[in-house]
C-alpha positions in Angstrom: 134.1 62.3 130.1 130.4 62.1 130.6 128.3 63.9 132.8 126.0 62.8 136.1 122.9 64.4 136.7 121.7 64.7 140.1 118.9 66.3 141.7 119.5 70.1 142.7 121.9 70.7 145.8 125.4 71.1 146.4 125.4 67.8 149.0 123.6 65.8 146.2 126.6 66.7 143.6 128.9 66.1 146.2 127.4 62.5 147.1 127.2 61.8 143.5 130.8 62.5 143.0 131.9 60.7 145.9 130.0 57.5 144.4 131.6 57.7 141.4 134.9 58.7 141.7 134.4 62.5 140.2 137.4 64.7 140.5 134.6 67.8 139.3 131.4 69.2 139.8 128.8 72.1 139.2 125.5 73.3 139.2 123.4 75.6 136.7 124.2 79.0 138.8 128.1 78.1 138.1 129.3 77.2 141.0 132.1 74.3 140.6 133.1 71.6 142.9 136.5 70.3 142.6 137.8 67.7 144.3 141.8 68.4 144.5 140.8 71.8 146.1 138.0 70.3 148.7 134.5 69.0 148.5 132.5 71.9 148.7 131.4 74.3 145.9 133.9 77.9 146.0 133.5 80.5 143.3 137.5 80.9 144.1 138.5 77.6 143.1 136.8 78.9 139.3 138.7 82.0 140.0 142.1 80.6 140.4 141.2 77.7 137.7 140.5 80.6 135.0 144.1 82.4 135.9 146.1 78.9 136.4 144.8 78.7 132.4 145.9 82.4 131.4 149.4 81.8 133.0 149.7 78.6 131.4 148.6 79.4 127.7 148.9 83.1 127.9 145.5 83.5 126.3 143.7 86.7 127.2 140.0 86.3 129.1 138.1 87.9 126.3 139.9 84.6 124.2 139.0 82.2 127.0 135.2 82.9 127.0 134.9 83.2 122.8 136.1 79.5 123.2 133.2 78.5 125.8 129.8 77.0 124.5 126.9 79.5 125.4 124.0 77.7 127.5 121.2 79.8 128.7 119.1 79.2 131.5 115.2 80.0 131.3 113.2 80.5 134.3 109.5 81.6 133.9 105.7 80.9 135.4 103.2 78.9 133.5 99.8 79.8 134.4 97.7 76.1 133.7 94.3 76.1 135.4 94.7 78.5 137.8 97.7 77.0 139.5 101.6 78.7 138.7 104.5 76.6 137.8 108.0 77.8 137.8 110.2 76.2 135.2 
């Protein structure tokens, strides 16, 4: 498993995984792409991935998300020279 970077946009994930064969994709504000369910990014595809894996393991949600990595995303404003940047 690796991951593709793409530039920011649901088509551009989409065109990325069509040219190489990805069965899944996402974006920074969490909202997943997977192929087997249709091309197009659905917060209930996450929805019914999360239960499918509570019925199948019988793990709890609270056990689920302890097991997840935690990423933060930072978005600020530089001021440099006058001129604003968001980041």
């Amino acid at each position: 498993m690796y991951v593709e970077r793409t530039p920011v946009g649901e088509i551009n994930v989409v065109q990325k995984m069509i040219d190489v064969g990805a069965k899944f994709g996402g974006e920074g504000n969490g909202g997943i792409i997977l192929k087997e369910a249709h091309l197009g990014r659905d917060s209930l595809v996450g929805c019914a991935m999360v239960l499918n894996r509570m019925a199948l393991t019988d793990e709890r949600l609270s056990l689920i998300y302890a097991g997840l990595p935690q990423f933060a995303i930072v978005k600020d404003k530089l001021n440099i020279d006058g001129l604003i940047w968001a980041t």
